[in-house]
C-alpha positions as CSV (number, residue, x, y, z in Angstrom):
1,X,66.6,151.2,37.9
2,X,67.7,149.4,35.7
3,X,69.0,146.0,36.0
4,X,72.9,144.7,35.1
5,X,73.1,141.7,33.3
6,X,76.0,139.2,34.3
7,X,77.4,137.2,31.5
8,X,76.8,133.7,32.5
9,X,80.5,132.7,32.0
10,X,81.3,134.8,34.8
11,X,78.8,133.6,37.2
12,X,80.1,130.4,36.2
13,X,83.3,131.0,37.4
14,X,82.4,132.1,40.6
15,X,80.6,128.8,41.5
16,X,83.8,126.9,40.7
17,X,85.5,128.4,43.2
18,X,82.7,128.1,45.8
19,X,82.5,124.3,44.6
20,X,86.3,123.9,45.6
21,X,86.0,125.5,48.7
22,X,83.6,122.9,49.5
23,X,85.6,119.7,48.7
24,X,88.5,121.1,50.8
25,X,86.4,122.0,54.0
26,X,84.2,118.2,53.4
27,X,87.8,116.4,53.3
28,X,89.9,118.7,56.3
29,X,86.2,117.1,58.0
30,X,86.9,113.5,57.2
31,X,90.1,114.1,58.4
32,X,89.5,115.8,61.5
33,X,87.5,112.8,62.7
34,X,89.3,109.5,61.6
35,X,90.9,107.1,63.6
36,X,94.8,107.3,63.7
37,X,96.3,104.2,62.1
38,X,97.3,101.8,65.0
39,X,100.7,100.3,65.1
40,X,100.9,96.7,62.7
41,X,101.4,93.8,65.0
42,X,102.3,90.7,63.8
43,X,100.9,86.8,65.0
44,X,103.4,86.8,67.8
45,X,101.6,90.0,69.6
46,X,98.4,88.7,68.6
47,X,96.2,88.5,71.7
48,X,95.1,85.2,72.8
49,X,91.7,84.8,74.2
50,X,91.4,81.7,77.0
51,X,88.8,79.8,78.2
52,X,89.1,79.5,82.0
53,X,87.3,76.3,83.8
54,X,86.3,77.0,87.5
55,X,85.9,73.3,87.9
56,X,89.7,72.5,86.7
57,X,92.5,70.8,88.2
58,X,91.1,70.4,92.0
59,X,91.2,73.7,92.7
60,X,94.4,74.8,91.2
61,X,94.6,78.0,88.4
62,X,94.5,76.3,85.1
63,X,97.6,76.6,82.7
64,X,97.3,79.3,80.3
65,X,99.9,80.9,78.3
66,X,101.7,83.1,81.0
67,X,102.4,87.2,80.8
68,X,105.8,87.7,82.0
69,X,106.8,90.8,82.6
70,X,110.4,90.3,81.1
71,X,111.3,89.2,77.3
72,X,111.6,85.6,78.7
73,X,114.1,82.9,77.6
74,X,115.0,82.9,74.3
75,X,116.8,79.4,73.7
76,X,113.9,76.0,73.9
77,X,114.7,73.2,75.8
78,X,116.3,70.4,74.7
79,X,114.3,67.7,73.0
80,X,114.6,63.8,72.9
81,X,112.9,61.1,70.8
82,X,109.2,60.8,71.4
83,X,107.4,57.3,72.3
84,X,106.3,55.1,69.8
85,X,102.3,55.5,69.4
86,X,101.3,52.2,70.4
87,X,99.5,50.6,73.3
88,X,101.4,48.8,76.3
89,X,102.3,44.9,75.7
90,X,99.9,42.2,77.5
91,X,100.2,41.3,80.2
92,X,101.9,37.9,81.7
93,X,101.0,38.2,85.3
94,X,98.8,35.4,87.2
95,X,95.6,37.2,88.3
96,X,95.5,38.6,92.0
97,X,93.8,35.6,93.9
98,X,91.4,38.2,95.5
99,X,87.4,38.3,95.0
100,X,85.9,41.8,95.1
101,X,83.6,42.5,98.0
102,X,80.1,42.8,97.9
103,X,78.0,45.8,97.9
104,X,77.4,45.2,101.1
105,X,80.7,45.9,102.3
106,X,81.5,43.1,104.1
107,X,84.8,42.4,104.3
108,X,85.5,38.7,102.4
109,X,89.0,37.1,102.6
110,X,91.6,35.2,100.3
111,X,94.6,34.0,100.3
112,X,97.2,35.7,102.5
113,X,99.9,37.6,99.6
114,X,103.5,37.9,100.9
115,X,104.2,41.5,100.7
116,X,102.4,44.5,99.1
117,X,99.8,43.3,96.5
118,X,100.8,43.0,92.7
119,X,99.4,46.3,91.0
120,X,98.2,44.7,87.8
121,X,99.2,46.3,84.3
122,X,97.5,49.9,83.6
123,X,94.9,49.5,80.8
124,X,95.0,50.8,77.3
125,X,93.2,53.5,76.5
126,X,93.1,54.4,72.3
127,X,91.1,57.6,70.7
128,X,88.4,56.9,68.7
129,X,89.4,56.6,64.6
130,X,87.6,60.0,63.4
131,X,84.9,59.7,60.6
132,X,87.3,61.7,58.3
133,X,90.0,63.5,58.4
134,X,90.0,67.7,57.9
135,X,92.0,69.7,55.7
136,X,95.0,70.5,56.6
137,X,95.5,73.7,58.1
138,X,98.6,76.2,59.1
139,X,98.6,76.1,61.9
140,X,97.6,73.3,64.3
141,X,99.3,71.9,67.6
142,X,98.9,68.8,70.3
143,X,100.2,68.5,73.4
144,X,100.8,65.0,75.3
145,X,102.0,64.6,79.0
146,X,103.0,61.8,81.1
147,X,103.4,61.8,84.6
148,X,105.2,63.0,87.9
149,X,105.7,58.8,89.0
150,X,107.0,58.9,92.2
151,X,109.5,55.3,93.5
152,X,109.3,54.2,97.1
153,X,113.0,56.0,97.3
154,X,110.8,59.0,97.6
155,X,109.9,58.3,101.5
156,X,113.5,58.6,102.2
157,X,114.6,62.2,101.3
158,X,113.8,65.3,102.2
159,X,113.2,65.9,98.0
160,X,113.0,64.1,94.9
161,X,114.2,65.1,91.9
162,X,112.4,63.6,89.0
163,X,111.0,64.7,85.5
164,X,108.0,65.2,83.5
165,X,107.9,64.3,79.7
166,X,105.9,66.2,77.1
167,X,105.4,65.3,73.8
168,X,104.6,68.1,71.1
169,X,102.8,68.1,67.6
170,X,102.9,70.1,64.6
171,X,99.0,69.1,63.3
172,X,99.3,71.8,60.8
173,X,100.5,72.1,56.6
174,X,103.5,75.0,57.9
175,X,106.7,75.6,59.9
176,X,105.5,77.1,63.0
177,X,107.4,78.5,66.3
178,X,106.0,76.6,69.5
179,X,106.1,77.9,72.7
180,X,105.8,75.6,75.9
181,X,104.4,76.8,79.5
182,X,103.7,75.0,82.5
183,X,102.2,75.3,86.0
184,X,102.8,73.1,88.8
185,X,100.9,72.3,92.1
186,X,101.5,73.4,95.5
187,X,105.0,71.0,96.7
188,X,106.6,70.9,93.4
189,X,109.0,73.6,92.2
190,X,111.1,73.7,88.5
191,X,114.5,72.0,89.5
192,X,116.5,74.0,86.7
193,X,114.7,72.8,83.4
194,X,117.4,74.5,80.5
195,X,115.3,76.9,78.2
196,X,112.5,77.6,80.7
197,X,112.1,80.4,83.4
198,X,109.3,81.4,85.9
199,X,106.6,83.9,84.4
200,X,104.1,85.9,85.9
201,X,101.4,84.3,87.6
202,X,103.5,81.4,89.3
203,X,104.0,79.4,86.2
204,X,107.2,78.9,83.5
205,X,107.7,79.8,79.9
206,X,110.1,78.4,77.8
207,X,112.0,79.2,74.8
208,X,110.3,78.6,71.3
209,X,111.1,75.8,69.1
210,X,111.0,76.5,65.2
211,X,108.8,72.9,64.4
212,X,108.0,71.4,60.5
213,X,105.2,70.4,59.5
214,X,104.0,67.1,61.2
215,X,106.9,67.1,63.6
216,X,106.9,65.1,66.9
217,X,109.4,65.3,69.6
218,X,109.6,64.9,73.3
219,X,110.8,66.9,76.0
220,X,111.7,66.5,79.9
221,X,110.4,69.2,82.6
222,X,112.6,68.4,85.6
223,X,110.6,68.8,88.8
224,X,111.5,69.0,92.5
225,X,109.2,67.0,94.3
226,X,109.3,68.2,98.3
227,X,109.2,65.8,101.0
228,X,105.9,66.6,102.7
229,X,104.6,67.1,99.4
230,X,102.3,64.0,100.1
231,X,100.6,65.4,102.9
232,X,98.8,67.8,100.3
233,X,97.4,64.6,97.7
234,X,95.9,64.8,95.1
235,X,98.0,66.8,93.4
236,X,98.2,67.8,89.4
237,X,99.3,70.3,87.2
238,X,99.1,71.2,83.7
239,X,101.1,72.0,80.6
240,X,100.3,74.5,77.7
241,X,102.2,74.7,74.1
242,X,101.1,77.5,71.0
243,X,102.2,78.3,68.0
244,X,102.5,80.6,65.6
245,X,104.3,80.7,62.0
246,X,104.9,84.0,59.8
247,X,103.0,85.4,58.0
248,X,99.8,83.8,59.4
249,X,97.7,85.7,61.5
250,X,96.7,84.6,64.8
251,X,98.1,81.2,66.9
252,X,96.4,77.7,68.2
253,X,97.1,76.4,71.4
254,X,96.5,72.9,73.3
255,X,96.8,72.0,77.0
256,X,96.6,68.7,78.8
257,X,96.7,68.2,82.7
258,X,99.0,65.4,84.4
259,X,98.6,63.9,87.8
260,X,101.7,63.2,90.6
261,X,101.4,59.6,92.0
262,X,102.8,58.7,95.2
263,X,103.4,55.4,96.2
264,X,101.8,53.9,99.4
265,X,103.3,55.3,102.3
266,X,104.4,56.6,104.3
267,X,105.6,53.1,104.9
268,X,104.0,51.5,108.2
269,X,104.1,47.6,109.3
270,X,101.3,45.8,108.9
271,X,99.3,47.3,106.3
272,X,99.7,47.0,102.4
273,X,97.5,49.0,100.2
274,X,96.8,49.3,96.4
275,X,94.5,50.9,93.6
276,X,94.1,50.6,90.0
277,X,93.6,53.5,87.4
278,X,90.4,54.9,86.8
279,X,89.6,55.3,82.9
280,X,86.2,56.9,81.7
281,X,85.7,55.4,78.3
282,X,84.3,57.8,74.9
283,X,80.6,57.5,76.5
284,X,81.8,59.8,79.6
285,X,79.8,57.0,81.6
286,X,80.8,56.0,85.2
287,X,83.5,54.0,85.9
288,X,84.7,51.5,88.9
289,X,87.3,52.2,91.1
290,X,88.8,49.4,92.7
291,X,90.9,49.7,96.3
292,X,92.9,46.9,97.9
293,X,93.6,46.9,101.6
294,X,95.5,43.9,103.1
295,X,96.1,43.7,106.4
296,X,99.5,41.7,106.4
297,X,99.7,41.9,110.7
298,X,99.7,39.4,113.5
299,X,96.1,40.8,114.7
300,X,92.5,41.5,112.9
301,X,91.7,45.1,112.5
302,X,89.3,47.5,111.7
303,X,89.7,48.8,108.5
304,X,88.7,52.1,106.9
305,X,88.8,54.0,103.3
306,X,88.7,57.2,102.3
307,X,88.9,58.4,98.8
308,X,89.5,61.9,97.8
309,X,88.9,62.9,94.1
310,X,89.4,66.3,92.4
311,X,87.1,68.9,91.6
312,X,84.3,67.6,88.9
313,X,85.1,64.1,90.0
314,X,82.5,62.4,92.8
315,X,81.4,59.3,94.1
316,X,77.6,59.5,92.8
317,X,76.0,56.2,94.5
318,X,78.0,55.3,97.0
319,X,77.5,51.6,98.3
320,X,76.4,50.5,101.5
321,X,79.0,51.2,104.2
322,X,80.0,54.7,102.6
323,X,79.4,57.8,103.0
324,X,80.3,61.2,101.4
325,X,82.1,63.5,104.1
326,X,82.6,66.1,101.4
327,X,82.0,66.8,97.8
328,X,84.6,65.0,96.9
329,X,85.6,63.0,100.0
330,X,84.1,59.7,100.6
331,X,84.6,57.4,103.3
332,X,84.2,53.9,104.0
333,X,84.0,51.3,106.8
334,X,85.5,48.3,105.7
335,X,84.8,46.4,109.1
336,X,86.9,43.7,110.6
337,X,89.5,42.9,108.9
338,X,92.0,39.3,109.4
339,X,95.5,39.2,109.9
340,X,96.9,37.9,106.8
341,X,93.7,38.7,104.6
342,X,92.9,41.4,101.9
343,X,89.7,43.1,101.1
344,X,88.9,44.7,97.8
345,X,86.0,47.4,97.7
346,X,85.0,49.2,94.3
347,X,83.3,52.3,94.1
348,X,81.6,54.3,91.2
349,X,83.3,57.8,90.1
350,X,81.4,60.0,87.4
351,X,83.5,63.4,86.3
352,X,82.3,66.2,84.5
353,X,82.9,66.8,80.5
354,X,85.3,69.9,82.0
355,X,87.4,67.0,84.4
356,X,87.1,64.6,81.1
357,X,88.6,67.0,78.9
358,X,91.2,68.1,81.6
359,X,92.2,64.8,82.4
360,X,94.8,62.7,83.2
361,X,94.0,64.0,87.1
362,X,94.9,62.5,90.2
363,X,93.3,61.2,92.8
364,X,94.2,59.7,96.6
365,X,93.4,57.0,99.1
366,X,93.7,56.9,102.6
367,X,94.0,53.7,104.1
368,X,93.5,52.9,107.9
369,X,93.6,49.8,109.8
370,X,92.9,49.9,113.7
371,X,93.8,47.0,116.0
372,X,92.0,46.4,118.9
373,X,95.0,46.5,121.2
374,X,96.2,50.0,119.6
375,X,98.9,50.9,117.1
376,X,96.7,52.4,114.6
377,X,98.3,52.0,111.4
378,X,97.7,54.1,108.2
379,X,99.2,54.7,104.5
380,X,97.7,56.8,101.7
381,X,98.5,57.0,97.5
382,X,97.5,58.4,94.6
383,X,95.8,57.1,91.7
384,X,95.5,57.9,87.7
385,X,92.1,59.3,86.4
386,X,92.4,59.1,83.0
387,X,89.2,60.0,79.9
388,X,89.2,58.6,76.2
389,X,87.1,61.9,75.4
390,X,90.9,63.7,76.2
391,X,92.4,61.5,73.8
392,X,90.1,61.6,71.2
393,X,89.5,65.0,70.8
394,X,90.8,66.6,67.7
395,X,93.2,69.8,67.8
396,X,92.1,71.7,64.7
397,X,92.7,75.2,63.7
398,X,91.3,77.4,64.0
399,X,88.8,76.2,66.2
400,X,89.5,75.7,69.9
401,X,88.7,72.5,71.1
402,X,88.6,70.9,74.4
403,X,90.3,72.5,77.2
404,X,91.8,74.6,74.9
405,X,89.6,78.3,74.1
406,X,92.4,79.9,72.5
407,X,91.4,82.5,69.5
408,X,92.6,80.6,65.8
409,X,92.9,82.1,62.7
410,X,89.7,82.5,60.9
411,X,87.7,82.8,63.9
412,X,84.7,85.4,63.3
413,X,85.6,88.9,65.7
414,X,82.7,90.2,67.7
415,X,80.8,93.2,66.1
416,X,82.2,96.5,66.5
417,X,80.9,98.6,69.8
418,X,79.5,101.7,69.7
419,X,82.9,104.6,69.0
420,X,85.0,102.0,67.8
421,X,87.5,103.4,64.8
422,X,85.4,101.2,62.5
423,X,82.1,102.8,63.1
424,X,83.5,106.2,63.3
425,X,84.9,105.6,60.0
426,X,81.8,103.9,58.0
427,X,80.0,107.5,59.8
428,X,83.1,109.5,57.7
429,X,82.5,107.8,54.6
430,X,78.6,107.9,54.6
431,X,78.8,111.5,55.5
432,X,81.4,112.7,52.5
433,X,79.1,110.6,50.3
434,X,76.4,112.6,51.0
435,X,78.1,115.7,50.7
436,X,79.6,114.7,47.3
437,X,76.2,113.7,46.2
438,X,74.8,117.2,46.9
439,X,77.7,118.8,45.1
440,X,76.9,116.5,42.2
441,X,73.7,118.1,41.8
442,X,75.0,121.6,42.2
443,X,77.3,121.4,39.6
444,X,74.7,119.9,37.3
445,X,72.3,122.8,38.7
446,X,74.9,125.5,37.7
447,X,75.5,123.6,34.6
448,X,71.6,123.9,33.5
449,X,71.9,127.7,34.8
450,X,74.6,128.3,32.0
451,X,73.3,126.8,29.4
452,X,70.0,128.5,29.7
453,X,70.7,132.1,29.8
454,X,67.6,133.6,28.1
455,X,65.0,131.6,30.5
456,X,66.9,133.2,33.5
457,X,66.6,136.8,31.9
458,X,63.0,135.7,31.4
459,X,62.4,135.6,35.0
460,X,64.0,138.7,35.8
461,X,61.6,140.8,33.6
């Protein structure tokens, strides 16, 4: 039979419509399996990825930016000058006439002191001068807090009203919108702070402020301090500021704790007691606490300490005559001590790098004197614990720092997992580039075909 010859054109064109039919079904493919495009979101729905510390703030859940379930106020609170960046004024005091006991605990004696002791002045504590300075960034933020102080008034009503002052930084080279949170202890509740509101989780938000770059301003948190509030010492909190700017992706974030002091009380005849702060220095190394207990009586007494410190702060070596009741509990025997005498005892505290970083904290004494003839009598306080390292620890974007653990622009993303949209789609494009490479070569195959009719009819005969 004899064979039909098909003009080459004509083959050609019935590849070319094959060929198409293949580039339409390889791209309804890619789109059949790629990712929908996901909403944009802009750097104030960015998530924020905290660091949590088991071993922060005694106990209490550490301040992080809280989730409210509501929009949240919209107005920020109301700001007031900062304080001046320089270190308190010396000192014209005479020294207490009191020599510190020995490690032996022994109770030694001076002068009898009219009235409660003199609480000498708190010392200075300034960051270390950094080696030099980094580029300026965006975005970059600093928090400072005072403290919750507490008057002797406080023993006399059933509340105190008082505030806490917090002093914001813009670190970085833009305008940036910073937004304040806070979380206070068991005892103290917000008393009505303008521009803040309670958020989920037990803590407040407030409004956002819209800061330049390299401003500094202060603001006051007022706080409701209740009247058996005491009973629960130590007590701290925390505050938490971010921001954000548009057009930059992402946000930076700082926290600092602060501690509640109470003054000695409640107030009982016969006893006085006192404390200094506790500072840990840029080594991290031990420090000396140093506790005053006079007995200012008609009769001698038997007097005990005991010192309660926050979580990731301990007594490591306690001296002769104490004893640790808990982790951080430690008690002491202070023996006999005279009407109308004083003894001081120190003791070594050690904290953690996690307590450095989250300081100031708060810790409390509990001071007992016994008499013979009865009437115990007893008064407690709290103290300052207080860490150069906290100070001196930069706040750069967009690494977290610190306490802090919060996400900054630039910060490397994790690789994608296994069905993510990214790998799904570098599987799309490797796939249609494979396919477009074999069409490549069937075009040039049908190409060769064409041009080579007589070796074709070659092969047929």
């Amino acid at each position: 039979m004899a064979s039909v010859d098909v003009p080459p054109g004509r083959r050609g064109r019935r590849a070319l419509p094959a060929l198409g039919m293949s580039v339409v079904l390889c791209a309804f493919a890619a789109l059949a399996v790629l990712p929908l495009p996901a909403a944009p979101t802009g750097p104030a729905t960015r998530p924020i990825a905290v660091l949590t510390d088991p071993e922060e703030q005694g106990g209490e859940t550490p301040t992080a930016e809280p989730t409210a379930t509501d929009p949240g106020p919209t107005t920020a609170p109301p700001t007031i000058d900062p304080p001046q960046e320089t270190g308190p004024p010396p000192t014209t005091d005479p020294p207490l006439p009191t020599t510190t006991a020995p490690q032996t605990v022994a109770p030694t004696t001076a002068a009898p002191t009219s009235g409660a002791p003199t609480k000498p002045s708190r010392p200075s504590v300034q960051p270390s001068a950094p080696q030099s300075a980094p580029a300026a960034h965006p975005l970059g933020v600093r928090i400072e807090t005072g403290d919750v102080t507490l008057t002797a008034g406080y023993w006399n009503a059933r509340s105190t009203v008082t505030t806490l002052q917090v002093t914001v930084t813009n670190t970085g080279s833009a305008t940036a919108r910073v937004g304040l949170s806070y979380r206070l202890p068991t005892g103290l509740t917000d008393a009505g702070t303008a521009g803040c509101a309670p958020a989920a989780g037990g803590g407040y938000r407030c409004g956002d402020w819209t800061a330049p770059a390299g401003a500094r301003f202060s603001s006051l948190i007022r706080v409701r301090v209740a009247g058996d509030a005491w009973r629960r010492m130590p007590l701290g909190g925390s505050v938490a500021v971010t921001a954000a700017a548009p057009g930059v992706a992402g946000r930076v974030g700082d926290d600092e704790g602060f501690a509640v002091l109470f003054p000695p009380g409640p107030p009982a005849a016969g006893i006085a007691l006192d404390t200094d702060e506790v500072t840990f220095d840029i080594s991290g190394t031990a420090a000396d606490l140093a506790v005053r207990l006079a007995n200012t009586g008609s009769v001698d007494a038997a007097g005990r300490i005991d010192v309660l410190l926050p979580a990731g702060v301990s007594v490591p070596a306690p001296p002769a005559g104490c004893v640790p009741l808990e982790e951080t509990r430690t008690r002491c025997d202070l023996g006999t001590v005279r009407a109308g005498h004083r003894v001081e005892l120190r003791l070594p505290v050690a904290a953690t790098p996690a307590a450095q970083r989250d300081a100031p904290l708060a810790g409390a004494v509990i001071a007992r004197l016994a008499p013979s003839g009865g009437g115990t009598r007893q008064v407690q306080m709290s103290f300052r614990i207080s860490a150069a390292v906290a100070l001196a620890t930069p706040v750069a974007a967009p690494a977290p720092t610190g306490s802090q653990g919060v996400l900054g622009v630039g910060a490397g993303l994790p690789d994608a997992p296994t069905g993510s949209p990214e790998r799904r789609l570098a599987i799309v494009l490797v796939v249609v580039s494979t396919l477009l490479v074999a069409l490549a070569l069937g075009l040039v195959v049908t190409s060769l075909r064409r041009r080579l009719p007589g070796a074709a009819s070659a092969g047929r005969e």
